[in-house]
C-alpha positions in Angstrom: -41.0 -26.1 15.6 -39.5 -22.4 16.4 -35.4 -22.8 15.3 -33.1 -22.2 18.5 -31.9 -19.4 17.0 -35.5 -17.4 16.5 -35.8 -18.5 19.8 -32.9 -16.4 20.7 -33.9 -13.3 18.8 -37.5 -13.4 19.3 -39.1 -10.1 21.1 -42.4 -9.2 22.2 -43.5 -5.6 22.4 -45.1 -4.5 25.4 -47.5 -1.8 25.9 -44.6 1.1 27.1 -43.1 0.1 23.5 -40.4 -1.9 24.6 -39.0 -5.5 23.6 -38.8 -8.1 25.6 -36.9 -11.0 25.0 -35.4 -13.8 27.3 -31.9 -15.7 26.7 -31.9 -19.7 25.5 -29.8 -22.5 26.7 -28.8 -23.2 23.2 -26.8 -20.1 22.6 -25.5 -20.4 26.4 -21.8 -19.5 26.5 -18.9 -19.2 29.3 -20.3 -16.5 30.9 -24.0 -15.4 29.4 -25.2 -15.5 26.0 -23.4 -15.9 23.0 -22.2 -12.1 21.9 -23.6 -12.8 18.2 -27.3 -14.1 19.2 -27.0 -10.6 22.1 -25.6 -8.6 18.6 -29.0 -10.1 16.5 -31.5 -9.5 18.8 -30.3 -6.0 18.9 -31.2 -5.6 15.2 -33.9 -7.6 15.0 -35.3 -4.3 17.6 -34.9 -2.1 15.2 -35.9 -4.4 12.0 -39.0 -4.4 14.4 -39.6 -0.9 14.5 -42.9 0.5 12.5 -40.5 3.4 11.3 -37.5 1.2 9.8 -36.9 1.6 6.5 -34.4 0.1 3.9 -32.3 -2.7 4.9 -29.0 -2.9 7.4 -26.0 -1.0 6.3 -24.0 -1.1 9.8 -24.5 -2.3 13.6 -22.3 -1.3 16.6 -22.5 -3.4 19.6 -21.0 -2.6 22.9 -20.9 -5.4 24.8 -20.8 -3.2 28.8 -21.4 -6.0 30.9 -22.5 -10.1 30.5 -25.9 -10.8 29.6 -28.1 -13.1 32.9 -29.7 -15.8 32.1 -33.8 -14.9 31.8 -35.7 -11.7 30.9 -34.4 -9.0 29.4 -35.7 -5.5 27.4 -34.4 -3.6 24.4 -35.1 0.0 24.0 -34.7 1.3 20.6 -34.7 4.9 19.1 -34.7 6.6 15.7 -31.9 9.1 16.0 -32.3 10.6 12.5 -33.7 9.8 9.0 -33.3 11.3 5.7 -34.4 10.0 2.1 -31.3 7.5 2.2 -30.5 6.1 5.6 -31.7 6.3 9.2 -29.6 6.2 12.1 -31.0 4.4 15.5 -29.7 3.7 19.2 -30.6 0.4 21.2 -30.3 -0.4 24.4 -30.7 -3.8 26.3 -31.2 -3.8 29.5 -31.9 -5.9 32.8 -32.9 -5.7 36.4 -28.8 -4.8 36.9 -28.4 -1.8 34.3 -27.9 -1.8 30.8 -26.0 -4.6 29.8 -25.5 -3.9 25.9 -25.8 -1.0 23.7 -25.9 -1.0 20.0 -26.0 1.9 16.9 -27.2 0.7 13.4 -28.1 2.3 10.1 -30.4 1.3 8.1 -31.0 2.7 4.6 -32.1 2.0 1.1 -29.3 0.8 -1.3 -29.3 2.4 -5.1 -27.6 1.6 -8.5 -24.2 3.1 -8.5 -21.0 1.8 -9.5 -19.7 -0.9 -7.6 -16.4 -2.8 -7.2 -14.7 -5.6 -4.8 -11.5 -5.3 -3.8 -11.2 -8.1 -1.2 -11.0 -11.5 -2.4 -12.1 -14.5 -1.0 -9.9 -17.0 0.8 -8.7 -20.3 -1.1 -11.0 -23.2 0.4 -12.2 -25.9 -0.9 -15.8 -26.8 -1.2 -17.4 -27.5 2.5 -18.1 -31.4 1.6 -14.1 -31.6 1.2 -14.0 -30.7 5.4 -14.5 -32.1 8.2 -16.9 -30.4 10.3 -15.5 -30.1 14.0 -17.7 -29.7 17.3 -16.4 -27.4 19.5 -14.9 -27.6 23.3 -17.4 -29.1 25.4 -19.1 -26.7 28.0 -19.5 -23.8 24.7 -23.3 -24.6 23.8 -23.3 -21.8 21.1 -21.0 -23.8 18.8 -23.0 -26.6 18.8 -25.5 -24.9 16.6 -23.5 -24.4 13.8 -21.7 -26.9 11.5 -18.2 -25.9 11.5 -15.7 -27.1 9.2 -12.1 -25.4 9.4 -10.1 -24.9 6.2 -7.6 -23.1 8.6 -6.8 -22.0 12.2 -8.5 -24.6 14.5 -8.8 -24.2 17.9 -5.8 -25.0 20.0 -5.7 -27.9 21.8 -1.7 -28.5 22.2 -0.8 -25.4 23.8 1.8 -24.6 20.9 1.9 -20.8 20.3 0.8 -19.7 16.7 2.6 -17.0 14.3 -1.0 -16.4 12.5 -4.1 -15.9 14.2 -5.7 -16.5 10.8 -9.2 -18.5 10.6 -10.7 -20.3 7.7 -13.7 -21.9 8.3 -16.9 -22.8 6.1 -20.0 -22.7 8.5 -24.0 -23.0 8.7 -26.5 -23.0 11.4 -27.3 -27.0 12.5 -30.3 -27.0 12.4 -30.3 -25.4 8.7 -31.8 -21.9 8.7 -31.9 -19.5 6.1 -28.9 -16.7 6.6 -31.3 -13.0 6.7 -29.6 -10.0 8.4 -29.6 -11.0 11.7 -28.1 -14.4 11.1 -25.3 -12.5 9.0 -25.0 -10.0 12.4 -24.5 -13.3 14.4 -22.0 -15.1 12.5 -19.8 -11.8 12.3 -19.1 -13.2 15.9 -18.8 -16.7 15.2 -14.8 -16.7 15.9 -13.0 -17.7 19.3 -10.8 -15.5 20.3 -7.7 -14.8 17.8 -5.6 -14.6 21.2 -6.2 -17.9 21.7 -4.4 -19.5 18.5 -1.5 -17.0 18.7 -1.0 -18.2 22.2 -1.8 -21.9 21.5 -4.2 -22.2 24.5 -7.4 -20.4 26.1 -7.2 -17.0 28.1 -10.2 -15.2 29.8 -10.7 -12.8 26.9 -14.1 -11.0 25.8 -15.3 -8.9 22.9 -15.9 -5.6 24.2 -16.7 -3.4 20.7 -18.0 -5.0 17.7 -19.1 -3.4 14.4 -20.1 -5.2 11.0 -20.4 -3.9 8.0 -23.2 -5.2 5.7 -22.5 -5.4 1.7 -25.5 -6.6 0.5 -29.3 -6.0 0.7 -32.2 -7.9 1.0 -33.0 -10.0 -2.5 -29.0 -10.2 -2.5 -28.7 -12.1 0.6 -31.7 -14.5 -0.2 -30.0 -15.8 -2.7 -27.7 -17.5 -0.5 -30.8 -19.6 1.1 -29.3 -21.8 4.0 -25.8 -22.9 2.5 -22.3 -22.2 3.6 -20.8 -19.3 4.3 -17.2 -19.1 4.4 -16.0 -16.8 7.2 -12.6 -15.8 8.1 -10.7 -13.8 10.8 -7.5 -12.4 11.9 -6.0 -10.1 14.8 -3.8 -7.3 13.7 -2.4 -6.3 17.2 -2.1 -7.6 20.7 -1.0 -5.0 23.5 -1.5 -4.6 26.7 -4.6 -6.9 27.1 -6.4 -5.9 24.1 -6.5 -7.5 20.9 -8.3 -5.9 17.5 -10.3 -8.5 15.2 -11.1 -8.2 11.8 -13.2 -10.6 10.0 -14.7 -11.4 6.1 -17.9 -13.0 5.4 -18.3 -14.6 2.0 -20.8 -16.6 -0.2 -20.1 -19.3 -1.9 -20.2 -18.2 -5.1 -17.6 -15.1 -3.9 -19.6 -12.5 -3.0 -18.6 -10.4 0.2 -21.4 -10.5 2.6 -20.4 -8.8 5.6 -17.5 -7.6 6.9 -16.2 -6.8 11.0 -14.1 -5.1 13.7 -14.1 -5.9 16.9 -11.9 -5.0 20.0 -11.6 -8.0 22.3 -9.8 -8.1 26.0 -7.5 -10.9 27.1 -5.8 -11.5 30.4 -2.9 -13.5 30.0 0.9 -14.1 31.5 4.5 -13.3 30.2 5.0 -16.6 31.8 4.5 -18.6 28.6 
């Protein structure tokens, strides 16, 4: 049986070269798709490509407009390639325009020195949580076993000082985490406005980058366990909001790391 999630990702090529994919009700959200399954199909284009080479190093999505329901293509291009990295533009598009565009490098990682400043979060181990479902009506979450160490989603409309959160997390059904999994969980936060404001607002990511720290036989080694993710806003103004967000292995080794510039609308009122 396919997993929802390769569902989600998974493109056929068509004779002009182009993908085509279509959306899935399990990665439904508010409006359209959830923005990390849109952000993995990107990739998964270019992983696709005959000409890729080496492994992820950086994606940029640009979320222009919401994903419809149904059919939609991706156009992908290799910009420019040298013997260490390849830069590559994709496009996905739909009967209305293009509705997402996306930059990535790829390239081949080498021995050089190496060092980790970050540090991973305290948690404790994910059996010590309880996983939570999330709000009712947001399909995407329900595909991932989420278990908060910090920062859960508001439900008692008190305002927040910190829009700090912990969580340890897995797809549900278990699926091993490759590169595009990785892209998708970048974007597995609700929106950091949210908790500093203590209840929803109409808010959307508009820009998202993540940076990947690790290559190929590196991240196999995490299989289909945990991942402990966390994420904070730095500065709200003027109905945008920066993100920036940490993903970790168990064992402490920084997967990925992300930006992303989200827009809110929200009140003085409160």
């Amino acid at each position: 049986m396919t997993h929802p999630f390769d569902a989600a990702i998974d493109l056929t090529p068509r004779p002009d070269h182009r993908l085509v994919g279509r959306t899935v009700p399990e990665y439904a959200n508010m409006v359209g798709p959830f923005g990390g399954a849109t952000a993995a199909a990107l990739l998964h284009a270019v992983e696709q490509h005959p000409d890729r080479a080496g492994d992820p190093i950086a994606l940029t999505v640009n979320f222009a407009a919401p994903v419809a329901d149904g059919e939609f293509t991706i156009d992908t291009t290799l910009v420019r390639a040298n013997r260490t990295n390849q830069h590559w533009t994709a496009t996905l598009s739909q009967d209305d325009g293009v509705m997402s565009t996306a930059t990535a490098v790829f390239g081949t990682r080498r021995d050089a020195w190496s060092a980790t400043e970050a540090w991973p979060p305290d948690a404790p181990q994910p059996d010590a949580v309880e996983r939570r479902h999330g709000p009712e009506g947001i399909t995407w979450m329900q595909n991932y076993d989420m278990r908060f160490v910090k920062g859960l989603p508001p439900v008692d409309g008190v305002a927040h000082e910190s829009s700090t959160s912990t969580l340890w997390v897995r797809h549900d059904p278990a699926r091993v985490i490759d590169f595009t999994a990785l892209a998708a969980l970048a974007d597995v936060f609700y929106p950091r406005v949210f908790l500093r404001r203590g209840r929803p607002v109409p808010a959307g990511t508009i820009s998202m980058t993540t940076y990947f720290h690790v290559d190929g036989a590196e991240l196999a080694e995490v299989g289909d366990d945990f991942v402990l993710a966390t994420a904070r806003g730095h500065q709200f103004a003027r109905g945008y909001f920066d993100q920036t967000a940490q993903l970790w292995s168990r064992g402490g080794v920084l997967l990925a790391s992300s930006n992303q510039t989200v827009y809110y609308k929200d009140s003085f009122s409160r």
